[in-house]
PAFIFI-833482 format. One record per residue (C-alpha): residue in one letter; residue number from 1; x, y, z. Coordinates in steps of 0.001 Angstrom, whole numbers, padded with zeros to 6 digits, always signed. Layout:
// PAFIFI-833482
+------+------+---------+---------+---------+
! resn ! resi !      xx !      yy !      zz !
+------+------+---------+---------+---------+
!    A !  NUM !       X !       Y !       Z !
...
+------+------+---------+---------+---------+
END
This chain:
// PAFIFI-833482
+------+------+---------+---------+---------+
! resn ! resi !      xx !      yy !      zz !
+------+------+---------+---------+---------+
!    X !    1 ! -020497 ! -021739 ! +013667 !
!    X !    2 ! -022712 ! -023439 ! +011251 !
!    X !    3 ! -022018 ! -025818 ! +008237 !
!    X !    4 ! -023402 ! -024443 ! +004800 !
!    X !    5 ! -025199 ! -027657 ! +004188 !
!    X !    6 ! -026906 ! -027272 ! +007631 !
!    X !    7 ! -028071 ! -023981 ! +006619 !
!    X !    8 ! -032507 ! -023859 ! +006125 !
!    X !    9 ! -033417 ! -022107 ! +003434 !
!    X !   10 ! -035035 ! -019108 ! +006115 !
!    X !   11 ! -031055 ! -018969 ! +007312 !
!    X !   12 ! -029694 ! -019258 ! +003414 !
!    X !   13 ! -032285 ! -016044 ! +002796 !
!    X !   14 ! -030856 ! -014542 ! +006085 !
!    X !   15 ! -027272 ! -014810 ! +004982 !
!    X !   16 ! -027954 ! -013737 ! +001470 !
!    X !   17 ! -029865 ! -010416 ! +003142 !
!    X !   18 ! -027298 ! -009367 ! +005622 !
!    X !   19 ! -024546 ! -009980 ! +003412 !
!    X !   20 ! -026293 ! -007401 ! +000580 !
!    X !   21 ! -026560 ! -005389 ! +002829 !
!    X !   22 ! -023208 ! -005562 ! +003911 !
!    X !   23 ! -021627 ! -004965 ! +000560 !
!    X !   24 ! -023810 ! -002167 ! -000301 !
!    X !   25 ! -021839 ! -000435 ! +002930 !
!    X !   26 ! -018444 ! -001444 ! +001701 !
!    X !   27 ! -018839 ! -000299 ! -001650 !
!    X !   28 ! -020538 ! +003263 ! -000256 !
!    X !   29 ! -017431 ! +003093 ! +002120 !
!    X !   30 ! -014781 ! +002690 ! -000512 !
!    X !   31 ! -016617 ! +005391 ! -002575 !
!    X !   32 ! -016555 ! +007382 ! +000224 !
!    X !   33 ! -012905 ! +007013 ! +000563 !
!    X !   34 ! -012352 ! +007533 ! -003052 !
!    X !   35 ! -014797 ! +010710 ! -003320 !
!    X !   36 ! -011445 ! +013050 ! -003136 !
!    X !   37 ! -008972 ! +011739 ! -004770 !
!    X !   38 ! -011082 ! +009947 ! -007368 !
!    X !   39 ! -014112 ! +011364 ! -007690 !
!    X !   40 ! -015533 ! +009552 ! -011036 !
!    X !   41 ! -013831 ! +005786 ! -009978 !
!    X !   42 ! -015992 ! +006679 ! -006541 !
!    X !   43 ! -019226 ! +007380 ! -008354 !
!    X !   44 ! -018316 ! +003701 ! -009989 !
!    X !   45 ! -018521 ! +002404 ! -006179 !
!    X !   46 ! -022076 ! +004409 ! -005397 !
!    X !   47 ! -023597 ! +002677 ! -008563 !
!    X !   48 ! -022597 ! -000856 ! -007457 !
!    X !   49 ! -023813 ! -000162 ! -003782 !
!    X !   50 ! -027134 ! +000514 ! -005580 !
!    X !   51 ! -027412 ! -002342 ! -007517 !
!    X !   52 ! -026702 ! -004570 ! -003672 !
!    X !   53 ! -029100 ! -002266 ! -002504 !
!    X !   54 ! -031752 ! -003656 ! -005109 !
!    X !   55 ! -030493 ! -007021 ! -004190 !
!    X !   56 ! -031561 ! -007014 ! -000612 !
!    X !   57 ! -035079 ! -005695 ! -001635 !
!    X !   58 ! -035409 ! -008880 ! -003779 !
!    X !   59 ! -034503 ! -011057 ! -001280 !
!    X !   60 ! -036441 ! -009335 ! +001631 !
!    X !   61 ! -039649 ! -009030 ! -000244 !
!    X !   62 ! -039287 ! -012634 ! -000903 !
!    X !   63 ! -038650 ! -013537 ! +002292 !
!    X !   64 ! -041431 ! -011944 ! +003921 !
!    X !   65 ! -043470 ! -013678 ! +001449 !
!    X !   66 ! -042150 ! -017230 ! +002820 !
!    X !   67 ! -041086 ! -016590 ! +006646 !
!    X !   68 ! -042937 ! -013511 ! +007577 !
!    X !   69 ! -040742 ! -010613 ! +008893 !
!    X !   70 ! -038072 ! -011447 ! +011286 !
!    X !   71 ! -034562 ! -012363 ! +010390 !
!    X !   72 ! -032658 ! -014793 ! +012056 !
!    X !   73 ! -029525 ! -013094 ! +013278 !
!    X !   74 ! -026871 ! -014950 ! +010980 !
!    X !   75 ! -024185 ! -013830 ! +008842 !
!    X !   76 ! -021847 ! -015160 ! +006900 !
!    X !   77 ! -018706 ! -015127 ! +009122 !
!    X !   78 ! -021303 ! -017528 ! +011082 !
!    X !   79 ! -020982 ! -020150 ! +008793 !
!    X !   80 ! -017850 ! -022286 ! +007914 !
!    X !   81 ! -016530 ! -021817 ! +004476 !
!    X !   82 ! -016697 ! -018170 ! +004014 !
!    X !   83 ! -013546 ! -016245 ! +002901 !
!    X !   84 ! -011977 ! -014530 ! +006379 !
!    X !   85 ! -011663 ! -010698 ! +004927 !
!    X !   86 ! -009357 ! -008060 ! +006498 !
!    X !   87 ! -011732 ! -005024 ! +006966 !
!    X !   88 ! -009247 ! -003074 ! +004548 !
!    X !   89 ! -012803 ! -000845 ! +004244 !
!    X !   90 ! -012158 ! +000412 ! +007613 !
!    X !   91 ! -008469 ! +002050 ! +005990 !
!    X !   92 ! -008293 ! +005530 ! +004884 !
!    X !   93 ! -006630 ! +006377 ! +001941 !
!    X !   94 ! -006115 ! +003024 ! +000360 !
!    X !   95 ! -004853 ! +002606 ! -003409 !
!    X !   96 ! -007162 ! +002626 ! -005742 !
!    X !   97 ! -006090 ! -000983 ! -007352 !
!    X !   98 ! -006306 ! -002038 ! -004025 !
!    X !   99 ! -009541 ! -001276 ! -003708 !
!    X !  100 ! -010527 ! -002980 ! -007019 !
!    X !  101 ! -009158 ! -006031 ! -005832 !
!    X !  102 ! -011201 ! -006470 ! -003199 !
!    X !  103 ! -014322 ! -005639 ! -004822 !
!    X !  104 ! -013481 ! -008482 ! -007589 !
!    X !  105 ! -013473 ! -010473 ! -004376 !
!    X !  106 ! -015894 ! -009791 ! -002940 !
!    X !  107 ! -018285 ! -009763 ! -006054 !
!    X !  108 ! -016369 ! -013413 ! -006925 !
!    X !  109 ! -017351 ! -014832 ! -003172 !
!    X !  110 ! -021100 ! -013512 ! -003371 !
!    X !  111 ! -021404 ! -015422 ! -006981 !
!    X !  112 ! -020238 ! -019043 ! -005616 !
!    X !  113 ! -022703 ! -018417 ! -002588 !
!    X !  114 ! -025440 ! -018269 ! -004415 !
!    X !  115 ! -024929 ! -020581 ! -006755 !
!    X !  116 ! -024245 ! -023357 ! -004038 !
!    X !  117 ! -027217 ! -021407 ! -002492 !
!    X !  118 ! -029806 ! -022574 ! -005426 !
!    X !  119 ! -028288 ! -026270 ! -005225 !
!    X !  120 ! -029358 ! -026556 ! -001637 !
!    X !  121 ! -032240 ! -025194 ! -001681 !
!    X !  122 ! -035950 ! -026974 ! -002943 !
!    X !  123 ! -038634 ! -024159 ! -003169 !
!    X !  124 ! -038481 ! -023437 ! -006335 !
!    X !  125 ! -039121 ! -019750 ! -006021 !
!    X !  126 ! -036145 ! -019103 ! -003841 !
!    X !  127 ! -034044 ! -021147 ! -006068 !
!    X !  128 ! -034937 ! -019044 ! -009150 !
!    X !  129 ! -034119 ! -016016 ! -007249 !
!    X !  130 ! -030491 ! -017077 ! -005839 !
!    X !  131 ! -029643 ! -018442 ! -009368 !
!    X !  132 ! -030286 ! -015133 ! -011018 !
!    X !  133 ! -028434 ! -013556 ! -008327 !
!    X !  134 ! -025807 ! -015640 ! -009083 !
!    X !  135 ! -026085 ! -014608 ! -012522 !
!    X !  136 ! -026099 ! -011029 ! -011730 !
!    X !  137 ! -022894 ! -011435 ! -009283 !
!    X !  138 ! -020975 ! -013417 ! -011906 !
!    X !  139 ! -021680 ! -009845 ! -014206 !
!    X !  140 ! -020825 ! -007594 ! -011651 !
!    X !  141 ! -017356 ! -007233 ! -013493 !
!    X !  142 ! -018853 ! -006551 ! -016838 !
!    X !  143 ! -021338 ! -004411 ! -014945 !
!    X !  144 ! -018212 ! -002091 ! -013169 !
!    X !  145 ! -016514 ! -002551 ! -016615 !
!    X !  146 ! -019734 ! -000814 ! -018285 !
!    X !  147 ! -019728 ! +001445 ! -015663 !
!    X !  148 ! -016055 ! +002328 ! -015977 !
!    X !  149 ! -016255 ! +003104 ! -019992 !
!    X !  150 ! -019403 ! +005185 ! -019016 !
!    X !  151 ! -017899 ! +007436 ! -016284 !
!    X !  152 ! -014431 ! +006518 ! -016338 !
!    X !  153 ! -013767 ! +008812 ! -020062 !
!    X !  154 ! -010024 ! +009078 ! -021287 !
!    X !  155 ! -009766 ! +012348 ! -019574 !
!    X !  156 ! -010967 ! +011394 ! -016278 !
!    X !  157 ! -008343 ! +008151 ! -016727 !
!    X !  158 ! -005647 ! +010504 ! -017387 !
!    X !  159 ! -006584 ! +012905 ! -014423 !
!    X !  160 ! -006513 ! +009201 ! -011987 !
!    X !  161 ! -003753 ! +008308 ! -013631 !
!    X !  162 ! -002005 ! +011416 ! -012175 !
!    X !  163 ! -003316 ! +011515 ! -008850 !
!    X !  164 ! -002190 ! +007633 ! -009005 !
!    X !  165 ! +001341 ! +008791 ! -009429 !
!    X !  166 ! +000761 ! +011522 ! -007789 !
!    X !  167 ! -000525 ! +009358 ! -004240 !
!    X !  168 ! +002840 ! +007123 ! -005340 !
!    X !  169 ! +004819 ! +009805 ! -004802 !
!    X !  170 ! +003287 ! +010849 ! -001456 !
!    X !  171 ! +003291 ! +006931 ! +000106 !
!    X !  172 ! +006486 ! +005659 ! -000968 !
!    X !  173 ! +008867 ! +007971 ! -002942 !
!    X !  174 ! +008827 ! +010945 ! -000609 !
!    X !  175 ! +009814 ! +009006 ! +002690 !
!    X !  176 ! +012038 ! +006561 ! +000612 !
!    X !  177 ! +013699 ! +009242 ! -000675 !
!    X !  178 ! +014155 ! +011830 ! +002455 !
!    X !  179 ! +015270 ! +008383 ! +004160 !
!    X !  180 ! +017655 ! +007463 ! +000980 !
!    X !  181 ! +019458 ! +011101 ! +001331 !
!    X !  182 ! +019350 ! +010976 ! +005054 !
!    X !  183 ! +021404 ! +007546 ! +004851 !
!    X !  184 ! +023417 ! +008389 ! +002217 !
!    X !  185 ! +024617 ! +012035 ! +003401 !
!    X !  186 ! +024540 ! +011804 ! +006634 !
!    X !  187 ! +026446 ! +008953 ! +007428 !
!    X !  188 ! +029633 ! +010303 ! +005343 !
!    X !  189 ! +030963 ! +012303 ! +008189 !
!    X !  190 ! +030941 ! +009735 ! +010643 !
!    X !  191 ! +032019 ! +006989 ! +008549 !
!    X !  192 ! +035066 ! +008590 ! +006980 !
!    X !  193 ! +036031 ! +010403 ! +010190 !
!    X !  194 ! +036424 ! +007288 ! +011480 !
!    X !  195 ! +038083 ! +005718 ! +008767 !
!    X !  196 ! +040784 ! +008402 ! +008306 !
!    X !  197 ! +041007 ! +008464 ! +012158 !
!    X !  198 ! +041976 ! +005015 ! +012942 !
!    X !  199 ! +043076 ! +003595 ! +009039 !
!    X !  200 ! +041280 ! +000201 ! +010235 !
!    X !  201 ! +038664 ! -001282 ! +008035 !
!    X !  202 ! +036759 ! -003363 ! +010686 !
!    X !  203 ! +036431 ! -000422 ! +013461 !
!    X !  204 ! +035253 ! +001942 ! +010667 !
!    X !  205 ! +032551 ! -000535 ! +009366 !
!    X !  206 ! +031110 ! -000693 ! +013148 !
!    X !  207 ! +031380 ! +002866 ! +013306 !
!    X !  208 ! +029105 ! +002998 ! +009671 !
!    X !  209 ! +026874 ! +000097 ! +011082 !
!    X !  210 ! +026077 ! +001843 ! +013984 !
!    X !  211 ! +025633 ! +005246 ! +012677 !
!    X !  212 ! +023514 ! +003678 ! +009355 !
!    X !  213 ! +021155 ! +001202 ! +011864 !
!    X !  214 ! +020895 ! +004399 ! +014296 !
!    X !  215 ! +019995 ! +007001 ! +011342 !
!    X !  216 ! +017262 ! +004203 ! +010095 !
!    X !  217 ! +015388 ! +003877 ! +013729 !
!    X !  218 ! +015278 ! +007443 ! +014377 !
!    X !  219 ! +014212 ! +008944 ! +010630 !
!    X !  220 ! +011932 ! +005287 ! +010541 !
!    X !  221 ! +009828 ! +006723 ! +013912 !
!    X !  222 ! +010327 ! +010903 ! +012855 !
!    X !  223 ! +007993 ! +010007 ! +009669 !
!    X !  224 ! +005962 ! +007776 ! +011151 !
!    X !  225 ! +004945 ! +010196 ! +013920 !
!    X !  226 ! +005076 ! +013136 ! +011495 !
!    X !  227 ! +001904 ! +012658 ! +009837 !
!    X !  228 ! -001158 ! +010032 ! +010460 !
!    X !  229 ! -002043 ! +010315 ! +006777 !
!    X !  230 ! -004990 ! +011171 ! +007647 !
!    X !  231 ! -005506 ! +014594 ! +006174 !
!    X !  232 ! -002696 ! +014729 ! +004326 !
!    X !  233 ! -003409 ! +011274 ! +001984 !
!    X !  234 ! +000016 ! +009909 ! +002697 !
!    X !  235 ! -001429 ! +006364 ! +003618 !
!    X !  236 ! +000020 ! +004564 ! +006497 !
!    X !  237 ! +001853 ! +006346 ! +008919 !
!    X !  238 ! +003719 ! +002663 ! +009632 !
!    X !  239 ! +004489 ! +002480 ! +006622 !
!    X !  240 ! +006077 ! +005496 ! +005428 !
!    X !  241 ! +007835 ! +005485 ! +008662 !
!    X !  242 ! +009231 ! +002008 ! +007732 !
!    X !  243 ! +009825 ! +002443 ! +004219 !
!    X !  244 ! +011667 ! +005636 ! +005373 !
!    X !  245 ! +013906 ! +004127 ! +008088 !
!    X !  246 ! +014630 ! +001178 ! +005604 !
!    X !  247 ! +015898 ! +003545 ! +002908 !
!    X !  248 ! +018105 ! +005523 ! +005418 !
!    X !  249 ! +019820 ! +002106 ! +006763 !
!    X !  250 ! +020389 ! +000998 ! +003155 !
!    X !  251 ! +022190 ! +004347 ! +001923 !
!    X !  252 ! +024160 ! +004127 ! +004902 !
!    X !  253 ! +025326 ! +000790 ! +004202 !
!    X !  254 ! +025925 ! +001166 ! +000761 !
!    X !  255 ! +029377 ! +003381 ! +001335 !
!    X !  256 ! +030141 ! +000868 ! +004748 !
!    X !  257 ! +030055 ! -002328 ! +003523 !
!    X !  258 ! +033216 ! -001812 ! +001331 !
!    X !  259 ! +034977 ! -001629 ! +004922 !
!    X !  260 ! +034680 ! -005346 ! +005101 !
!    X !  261 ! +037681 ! -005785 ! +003069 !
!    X !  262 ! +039811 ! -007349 ! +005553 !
!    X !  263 ! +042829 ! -006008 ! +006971 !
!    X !  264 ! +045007 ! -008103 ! +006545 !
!    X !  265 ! +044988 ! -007483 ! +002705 !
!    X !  266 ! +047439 ! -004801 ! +001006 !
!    X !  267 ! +046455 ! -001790 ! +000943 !
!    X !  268 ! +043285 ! -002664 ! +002365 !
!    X !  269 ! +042528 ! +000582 ! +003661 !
!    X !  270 ! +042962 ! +002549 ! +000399 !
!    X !  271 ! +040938 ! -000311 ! -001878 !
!    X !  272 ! +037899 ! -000368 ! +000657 !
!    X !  273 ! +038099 ! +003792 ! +000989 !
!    X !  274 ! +038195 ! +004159 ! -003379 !
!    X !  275 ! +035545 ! +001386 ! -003492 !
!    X !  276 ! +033355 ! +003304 ! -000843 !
!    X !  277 ! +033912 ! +006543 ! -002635 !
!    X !  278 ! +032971 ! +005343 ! -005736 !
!    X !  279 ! +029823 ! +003557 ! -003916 !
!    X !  280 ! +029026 ! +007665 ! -002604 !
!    X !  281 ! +029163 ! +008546 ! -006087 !
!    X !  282 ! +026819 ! +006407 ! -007522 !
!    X !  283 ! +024348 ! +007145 ! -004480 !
!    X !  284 ! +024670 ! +010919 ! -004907 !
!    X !  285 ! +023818 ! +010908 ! -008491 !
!    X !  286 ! +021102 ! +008300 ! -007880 !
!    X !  287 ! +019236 ! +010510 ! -005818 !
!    X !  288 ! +019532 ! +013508 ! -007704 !
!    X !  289 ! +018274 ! +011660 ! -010310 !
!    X !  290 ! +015076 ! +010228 ! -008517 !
!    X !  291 ! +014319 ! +014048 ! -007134 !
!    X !  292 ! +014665 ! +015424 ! -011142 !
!    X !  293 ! +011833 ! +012197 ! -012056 !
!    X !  294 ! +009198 ! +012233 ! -009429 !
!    X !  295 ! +009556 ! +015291 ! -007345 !
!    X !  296 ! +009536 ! +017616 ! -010685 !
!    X !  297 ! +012928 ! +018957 ! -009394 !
!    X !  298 ! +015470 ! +020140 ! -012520 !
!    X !  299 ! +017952 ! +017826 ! -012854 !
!    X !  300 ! +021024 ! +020562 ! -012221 !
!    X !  301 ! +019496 ! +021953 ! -009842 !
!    X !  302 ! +018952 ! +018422 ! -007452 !
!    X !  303 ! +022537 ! +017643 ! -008738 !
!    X !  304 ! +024039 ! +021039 ! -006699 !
!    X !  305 ! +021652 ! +020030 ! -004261 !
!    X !  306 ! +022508 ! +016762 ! -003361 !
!    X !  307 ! +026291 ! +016062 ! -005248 !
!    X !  308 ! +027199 ! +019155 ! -003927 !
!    X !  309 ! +026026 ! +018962 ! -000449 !
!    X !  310 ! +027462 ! +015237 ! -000369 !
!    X !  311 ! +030885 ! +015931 ! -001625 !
!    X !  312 ! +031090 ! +018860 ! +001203 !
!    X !  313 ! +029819 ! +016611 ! +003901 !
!    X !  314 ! +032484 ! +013780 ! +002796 !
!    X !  315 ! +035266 ! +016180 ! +002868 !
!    X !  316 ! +034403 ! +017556 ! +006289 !
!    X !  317 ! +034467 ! +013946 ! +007469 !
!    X !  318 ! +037956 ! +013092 ! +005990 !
!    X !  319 ! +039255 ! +016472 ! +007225 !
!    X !  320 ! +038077 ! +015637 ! +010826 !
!    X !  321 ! +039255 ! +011752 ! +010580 !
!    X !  322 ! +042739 ! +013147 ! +009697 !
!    X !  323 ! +043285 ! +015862 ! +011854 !
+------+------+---------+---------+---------+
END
């Protein structure tokens, strides 16, 4: 790997060339990406890979001019200094802020290149050329900002702006939820069966660790193997999978860590069993609420859904525990 300063100016031309060219892919690959779910942000993209595409002709033409036409086969992750990018390009499906972001980077590294670029080099033609470069780069953000207010119309932002919510909804509050209600109801029987069975508070919270940690693993792989996200738009199947089996652990543990009163307290069973009821309350009524805001469900109808199901699923539990 080579230093900048020990670049030539054929190699700094070289660089400059393959990294256009480069970009101009990335930003044709993130439009690609986009073309579906954001059609107008992705025509933003093609317009940019244009304008890197015009880039490389300037350099090439000049190039040929100076050193004839073979390239030296360099690039920047040859030389030291360059910013070490994941290829996020190489994701499907990735948010569209996400996407942004990386494109202010890499519009921010290709400015500072050429502008240390022109300082190295001593023919004045290829310095004029890599300090308007450098010009242009540093504009690239006014130049997807002009692009944005040209395309980009209130209505268009308010149709993103839903598909933003609505992708939201697909990546993180559909498998948070299933795995919320999957913790939450799910563990009741076991929990309170075993709390009504044996009227100890320690063997009931193992009994609500293991069935919370258990119901976490195997909802965490079920979404994760459900879908690749690859058709669907979910995003990463890793992801949802572990957002999901997070989720499910938590609402488990929400109604089993009040079993950690200790025994040898008072009435310990009977404050840690009110304390977890009270903690199933607040979960049940939680999740209704979250299905009434992003799922569009009514909000009585994801109340007899959920409070409903939970209370019957609790009192099936306490009825086994205390037969």
């Amino acid at each position: 790997m080579k230093a900048f300063a020990d670049l030539t100016e054929r190699e700094i031309l070289a660089v400059a060339i393959a990294g256009e060219e480069e970009d101009s892919r990335i930003y044709l690959a993130f439009a690609e990406d986009l073309a579906e779910r954001y059609p107008d942000s992705a025509k933003v993209f093609t317009e940019m890979a244009n304008q890197e595409k015009g880039h490389r002709h300037l350099l090439l033409k000049l190039y040929e001019e100076r050193f004839g036409p073979n390239l030296p086969p360099i690039r920047r992750q040859d030389v030291k200094g360059f910013i070490r990018r994941r290829p996020i390009w190489l994701t499907r499906n990735l948010p569209l802020d996400t996407i942004r972001k990386e494109a202010e980077t890499m519009e921010f590294e290709a400015e500072r290149f050429y502008a240390k670029a022109a300082q190295q080099t001593t023919d004045v033609g290829i310095r004029k050329l890599l300090s308007d470069l450098a010009e242009i780069e540093k504009g690239h953000e006014d130049l997807a900002a002009k692009l944005s207010q040209t395309i980009l119309t209130a209505g268009v932002r308010g149709e993103e702006d839903k598909t933003r919510r609505r992708m939201f909804v697909l990546q993180y509050v559909q498998p948070g939820l299933a795995g919320l209600m999957d913790g939450s109801v799910s563990t009741l029987a076991p929990l309170f069966a075993a709390a009504f069975a044996t009227h100890h508070n320690w063997e009931t919270f193992l009994v609500g660790l293991a069935a919370s940690i258990g119901a976490g693993i195997s909802m965490g792989f079920a979404e994760a193997l459900s879908d690749d996200g690859s058709m669907t738009g979910r995003g990463s199947p890793w992801l949802r999978g572990g957002i999901c089996g997070l989720m499910t652990t938590v609402g488990g543990l929400g109604h089993t860590m009040p079993y950690l009163v200790p025994d040898a307290w008072d009435n310990a069973f009977w404050i840690a069993t009110a304390i977890a009821g009270f903690v199933v309350f607040i979960e049940l009524w939680a999740i209704a609420y979250i299905r009434a805001r992003y799922m569009d469900t009514p909000f009585l109808q994801a109340v007899f859904q959920i409070v409903l199901g939970g209370v019957i699923v609790l009192a099936v539990g306490i009825l086994i525990g205390g037969a």
